[in-house]
C-alpha positions in Angstrom: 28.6 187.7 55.7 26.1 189.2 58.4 27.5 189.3 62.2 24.7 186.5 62.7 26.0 184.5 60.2 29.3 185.1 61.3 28.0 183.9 65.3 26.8 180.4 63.8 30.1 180.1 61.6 32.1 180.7 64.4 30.4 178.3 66.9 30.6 176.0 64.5 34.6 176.2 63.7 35.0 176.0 67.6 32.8 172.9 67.6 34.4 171.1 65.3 37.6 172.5 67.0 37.4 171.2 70.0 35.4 168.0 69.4 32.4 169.5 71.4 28.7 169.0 70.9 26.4 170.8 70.7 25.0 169.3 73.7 28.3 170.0 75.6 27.5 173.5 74.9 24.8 173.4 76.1 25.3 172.7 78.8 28.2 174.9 79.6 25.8 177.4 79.0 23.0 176.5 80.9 20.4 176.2 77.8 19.1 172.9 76.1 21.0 171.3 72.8 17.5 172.5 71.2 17.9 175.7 71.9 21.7 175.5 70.9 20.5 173.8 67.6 17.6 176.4 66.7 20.5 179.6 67.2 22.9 177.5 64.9 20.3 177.0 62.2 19.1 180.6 62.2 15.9 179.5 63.9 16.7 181.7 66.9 19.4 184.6 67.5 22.6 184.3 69.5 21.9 187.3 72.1 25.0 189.6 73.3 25.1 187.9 76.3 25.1 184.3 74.8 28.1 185.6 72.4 30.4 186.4 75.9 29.2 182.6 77.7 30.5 181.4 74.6 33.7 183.5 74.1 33.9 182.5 77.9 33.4 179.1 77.5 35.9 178.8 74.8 38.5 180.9 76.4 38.6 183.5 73.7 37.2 187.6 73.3 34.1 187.9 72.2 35.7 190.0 69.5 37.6 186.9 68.5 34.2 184.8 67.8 32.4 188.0 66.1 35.6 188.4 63.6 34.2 184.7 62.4 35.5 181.4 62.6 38.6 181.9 61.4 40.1 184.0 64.1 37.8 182.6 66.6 39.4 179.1 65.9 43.0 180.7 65.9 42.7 182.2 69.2 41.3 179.1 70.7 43.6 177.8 73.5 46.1 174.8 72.4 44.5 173.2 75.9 41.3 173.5 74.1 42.3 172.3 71.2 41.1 168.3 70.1 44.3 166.5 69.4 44.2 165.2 65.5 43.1 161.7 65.3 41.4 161.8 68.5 37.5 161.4 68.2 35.2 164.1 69.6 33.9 164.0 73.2 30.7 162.5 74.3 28.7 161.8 77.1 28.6 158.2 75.7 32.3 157.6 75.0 33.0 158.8 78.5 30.6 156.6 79.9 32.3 153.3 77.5 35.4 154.3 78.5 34.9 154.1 82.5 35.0 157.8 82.8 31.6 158.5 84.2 
């Protein structure tokens, strides 16, 4: 597996991980869920800089997400963690829910 491959695998494990979207990301890191979605299809590159925000974002090394999505998703913080059987988070579900 290349590291790029590796990038998008890893991204996604945290994804799914956490609950988070894509546009979530996004905006965490200051980028549009485009330009998320074209680096996680292989459209675009993840740059060094975009791997720490991430690793930052997530609260784990940026040797942790380019090791792949299985250490990347083990050294993910329990805090960070979505509980099982709890649905992912959305702007929409937050808005439902009285939250925003």
């Amino acid at each position: 597996m290349s590291l790029e491959e590796r990038m998008r695998s890893a991204v996604a494990a945290l994804l799914h991980a956490t609950g988070e979207s894509q546009t979530g990301l996004a905006t965490a890191l200051g980028v549009s869920q485009a330009q998320v979605s074209r680096r996680q299809s292989g459209a675009a590159g993840w740059s060094l800089a975009d791997c720490e925000a991430v690793a930052a974002h997530y609260g784990i090394t940026a040797y942790d997400l380019l090791a792949g999505p299985t250490q990347a998703a083990e050294a993910l913080p329990a805090a960070r963690r979505r509980l099982p059987g709890r649905p992912a988070t959305s702007a929409r579900s937050a808005v439902v829910d009285g939250g925003v």
